[in-house]
C-alpha positions in Angstrom: -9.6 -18.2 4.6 -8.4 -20.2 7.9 -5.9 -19.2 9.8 -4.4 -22.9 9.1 -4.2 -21.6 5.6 -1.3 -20.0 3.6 -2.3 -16.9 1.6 -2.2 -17.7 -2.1 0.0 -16.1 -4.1 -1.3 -15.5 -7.8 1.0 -15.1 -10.5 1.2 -12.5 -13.2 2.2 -12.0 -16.4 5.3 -9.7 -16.7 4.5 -6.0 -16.3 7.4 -4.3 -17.9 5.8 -3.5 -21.1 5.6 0.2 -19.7 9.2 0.0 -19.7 11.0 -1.6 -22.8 12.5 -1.1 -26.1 11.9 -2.0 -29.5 14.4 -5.5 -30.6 14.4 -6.5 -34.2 17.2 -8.2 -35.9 20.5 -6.2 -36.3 18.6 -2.9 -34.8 17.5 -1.9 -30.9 15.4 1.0 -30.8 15.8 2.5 -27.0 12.7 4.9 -27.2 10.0 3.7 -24.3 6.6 3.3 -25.0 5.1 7.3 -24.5 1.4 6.5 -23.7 -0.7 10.0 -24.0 -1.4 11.9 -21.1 -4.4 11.1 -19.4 -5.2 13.9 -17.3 -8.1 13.9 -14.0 -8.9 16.4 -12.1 -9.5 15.9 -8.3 -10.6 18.2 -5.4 -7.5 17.8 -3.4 -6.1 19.6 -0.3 -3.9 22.0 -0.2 -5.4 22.6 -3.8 -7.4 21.1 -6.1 -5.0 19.0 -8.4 -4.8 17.6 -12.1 -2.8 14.1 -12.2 -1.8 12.4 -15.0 -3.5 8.6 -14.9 -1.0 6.6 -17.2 1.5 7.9 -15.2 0.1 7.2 -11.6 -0.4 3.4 -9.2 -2.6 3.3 -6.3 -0.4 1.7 -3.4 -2.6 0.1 -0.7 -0.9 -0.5 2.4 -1.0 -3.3 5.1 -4.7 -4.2 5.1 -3.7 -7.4 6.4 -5.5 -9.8 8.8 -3.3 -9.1 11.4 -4.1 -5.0 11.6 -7.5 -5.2 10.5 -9.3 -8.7 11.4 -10.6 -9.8 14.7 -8.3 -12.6 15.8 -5.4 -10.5 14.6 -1.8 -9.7 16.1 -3.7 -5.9 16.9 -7.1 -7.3 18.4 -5.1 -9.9 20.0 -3.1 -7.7 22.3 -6.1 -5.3 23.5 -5.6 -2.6 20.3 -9.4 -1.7 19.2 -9.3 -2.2 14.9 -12.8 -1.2 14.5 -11.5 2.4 13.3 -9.9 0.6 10.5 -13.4 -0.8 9.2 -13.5 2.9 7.3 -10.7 2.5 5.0 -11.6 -1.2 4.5 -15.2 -0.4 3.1 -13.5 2.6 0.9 -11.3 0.6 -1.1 -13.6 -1.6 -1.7 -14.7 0.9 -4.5 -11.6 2.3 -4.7 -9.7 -0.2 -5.9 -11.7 -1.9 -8.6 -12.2 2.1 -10.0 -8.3 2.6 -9.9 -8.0 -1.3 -11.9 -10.9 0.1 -14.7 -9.2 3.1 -15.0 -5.9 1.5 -15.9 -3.7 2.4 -12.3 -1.8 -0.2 -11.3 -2.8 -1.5 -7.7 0.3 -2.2 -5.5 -0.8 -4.6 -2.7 2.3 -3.1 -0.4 2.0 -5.5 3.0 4.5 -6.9 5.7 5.7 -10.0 4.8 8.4 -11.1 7.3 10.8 -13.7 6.7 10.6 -17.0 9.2 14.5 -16.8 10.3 14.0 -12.5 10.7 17.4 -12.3 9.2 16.6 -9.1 8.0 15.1 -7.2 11.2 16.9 -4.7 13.0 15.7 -4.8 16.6 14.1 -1.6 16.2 12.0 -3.1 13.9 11.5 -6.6 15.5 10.4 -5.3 18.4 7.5 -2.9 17.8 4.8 -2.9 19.4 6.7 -4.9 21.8 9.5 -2.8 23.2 10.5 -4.9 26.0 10.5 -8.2 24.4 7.8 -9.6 26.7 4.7 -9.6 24.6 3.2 -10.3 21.8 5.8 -9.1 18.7 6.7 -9.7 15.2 7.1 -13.5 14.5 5.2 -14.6 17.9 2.5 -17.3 17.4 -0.9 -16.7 17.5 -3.6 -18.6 19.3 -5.0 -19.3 16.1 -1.5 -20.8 14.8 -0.3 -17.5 12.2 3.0 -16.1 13.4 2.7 -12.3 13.7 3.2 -10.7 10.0 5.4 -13.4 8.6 5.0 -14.5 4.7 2.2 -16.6 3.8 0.8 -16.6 7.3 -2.9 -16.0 7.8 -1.9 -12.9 10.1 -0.2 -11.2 7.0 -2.7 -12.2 4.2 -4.6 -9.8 2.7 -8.6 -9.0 4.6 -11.3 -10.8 3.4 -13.8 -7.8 2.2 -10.7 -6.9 -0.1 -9.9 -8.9 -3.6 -6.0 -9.4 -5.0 -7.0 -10.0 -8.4 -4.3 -11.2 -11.4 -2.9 -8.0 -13.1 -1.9 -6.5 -9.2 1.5 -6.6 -7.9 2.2 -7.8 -4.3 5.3 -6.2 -2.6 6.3 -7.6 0.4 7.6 -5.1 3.0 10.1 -5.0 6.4 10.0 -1.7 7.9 7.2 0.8 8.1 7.7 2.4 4.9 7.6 0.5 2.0 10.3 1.8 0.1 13.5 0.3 2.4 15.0 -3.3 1.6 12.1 -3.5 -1.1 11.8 -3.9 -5.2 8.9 -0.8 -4.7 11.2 1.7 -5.8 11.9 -0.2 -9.1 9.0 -1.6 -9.7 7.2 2.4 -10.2 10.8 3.5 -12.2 9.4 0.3 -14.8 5.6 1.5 -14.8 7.0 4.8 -15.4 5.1 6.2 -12.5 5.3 10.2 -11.2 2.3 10.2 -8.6 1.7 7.8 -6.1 -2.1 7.8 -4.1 -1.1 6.3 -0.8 -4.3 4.6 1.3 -3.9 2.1 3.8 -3.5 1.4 7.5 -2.1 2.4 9.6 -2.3 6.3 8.3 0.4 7.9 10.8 2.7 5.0 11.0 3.3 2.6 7.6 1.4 4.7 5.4 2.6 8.2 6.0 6.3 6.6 6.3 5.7 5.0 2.9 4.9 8.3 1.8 7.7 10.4 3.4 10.1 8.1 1.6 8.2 8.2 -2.0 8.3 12.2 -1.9 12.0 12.1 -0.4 12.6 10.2 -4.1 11.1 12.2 -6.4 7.4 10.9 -6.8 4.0 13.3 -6.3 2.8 11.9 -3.4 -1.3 12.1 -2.6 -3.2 10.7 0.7 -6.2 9.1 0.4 -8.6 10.3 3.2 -11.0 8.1 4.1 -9.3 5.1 2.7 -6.6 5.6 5.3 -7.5 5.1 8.8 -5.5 4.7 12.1 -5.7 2.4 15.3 -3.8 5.6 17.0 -5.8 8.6 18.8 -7.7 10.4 16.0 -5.6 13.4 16.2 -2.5 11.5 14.9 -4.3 11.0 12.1 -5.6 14.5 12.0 -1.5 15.4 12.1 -0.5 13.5 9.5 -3.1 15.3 7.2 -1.3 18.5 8.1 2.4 17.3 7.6 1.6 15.6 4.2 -0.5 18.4 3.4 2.3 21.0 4.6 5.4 19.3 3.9 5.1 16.4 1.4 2.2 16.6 -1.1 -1.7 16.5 -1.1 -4.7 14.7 -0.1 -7.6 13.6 -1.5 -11.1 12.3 -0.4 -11.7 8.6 -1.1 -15.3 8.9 -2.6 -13.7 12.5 -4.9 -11.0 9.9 -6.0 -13.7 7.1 -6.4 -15.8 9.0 -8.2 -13.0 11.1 -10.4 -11.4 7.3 -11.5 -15.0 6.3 -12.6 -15.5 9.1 -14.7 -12.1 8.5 -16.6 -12.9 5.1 -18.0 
């Protein structure tokens, strides 16, 4: 895609089916739809675990041009992406195993309104903390204003595929769950556990994650489909913590392979 273009947006047919009752004519019947159990096994960290697939969404976070692609808001202002190349070429299998196995796939990336309305400056200005750089908002060389809806800088990478049946949630913080339909939209699909994989791993990622356990949900890093731009032991950290505090992780290929087996 050129930078000159806007990301498409692809629409979907409504998704609430998970999440409805039964109308006919002088009656409502206000049981939801109980789909059986659908239980996988995955070697996980602390412990192996057992997750229940109708009952669980993959949410991919922020592999957008402007983190991951040369030409980016990152590469542009002297941050080396390359480590991110990892988690790129791990969803790649990830994602269409999680789609055959029935997950949802939640495509949870910045998307910043033009006029910013909704920024706090803690938020408009990171990565920029004295105003003087390159921030949220700024243009590009190439044209795409840093993370702003349908810019080229906040599309989605090229390697990975949006395909109909996904759900895009645009985002405005680091995690994914603040001034966002996210938290809704799982309480519909009548979703428990969450796998979390993205960039970057100790920043939007594990915030997304801090947030989903803080409400209720089972929350599961994927290694290996996460990666960070930060120095290798933040990421190493953020194992521990999510590990220690929060919930579990997982390897991506266990995952990959675990989702495959399911269909």
């Amino acid at each position: 895609m050129s930078p000159d273009t806007p990301a498409p947006r692809l629409e979907t047919a409504p998704l609430t089916h998970r999440n409805t009752w039964s109308l006919s004519p002088g009656h409502a019947d206000l049981r939801r739809p109980s789909p059986p159990a659908r239980p996988a096994q995955v070697a996980g960290l602390p412990t192996p675990l057992t997750a229940d697939l109708s009952r669980s969404a993959l949410i991919v976070v922020d592999m957008q041009n402007d983190f991951c692609t040369p030409g980016g808001w990152l590469d542009g202002i002297g941050v080396d992406v390359s480590p991110l190349a990892s988690a790129t070429a791990a969803l790649q299998s990830l994602v269409p195993a999680a789609r055959a196995a029935g997950l949802p796939v939640i495509w949870l990336n910045w998307g910043n309104r033009l006029d910013q309305a909704n920024l706090p400056p803690g938020v408009a200005h990171v990565y920029d903390p004295e105003g003087t750089g390159v921030g949220i908002g700024s243009v590009m060389p190439n044209g795409s204003r840093v993370l702003t809806r349908d810019s080229w800088g906040a599309a989605l990478v090229d390697e990975l595929t949006r395909e109909p049946g996904d759900i895009d949630v645009d985002k405005y913080r680091m995690s994914g769950f603040w001034d966002t339909p996210l938290d809704s939209i799982l309480r519909n699909l009548r979703v428990d556990t969450l796998f979390l994989a993205g960039v970057n791993s100790d920043q939007c990622v594990y915030a997304t994650l801090i947030d989903g356990a803080c409400l209720g949900y089972d929350v599961v890093l994927v290694d290996g489909a996460s990666a960070t731009t930060s120095p290798a032991f933040c990421h190493e950290a953020t194992l521990y913590n999510t590990r220690q505090c929060f919930g579990f992780s997982v390897d991506a290929e266990d995952l990959t392979a675990t989702l495959e087996d399911s269909k």
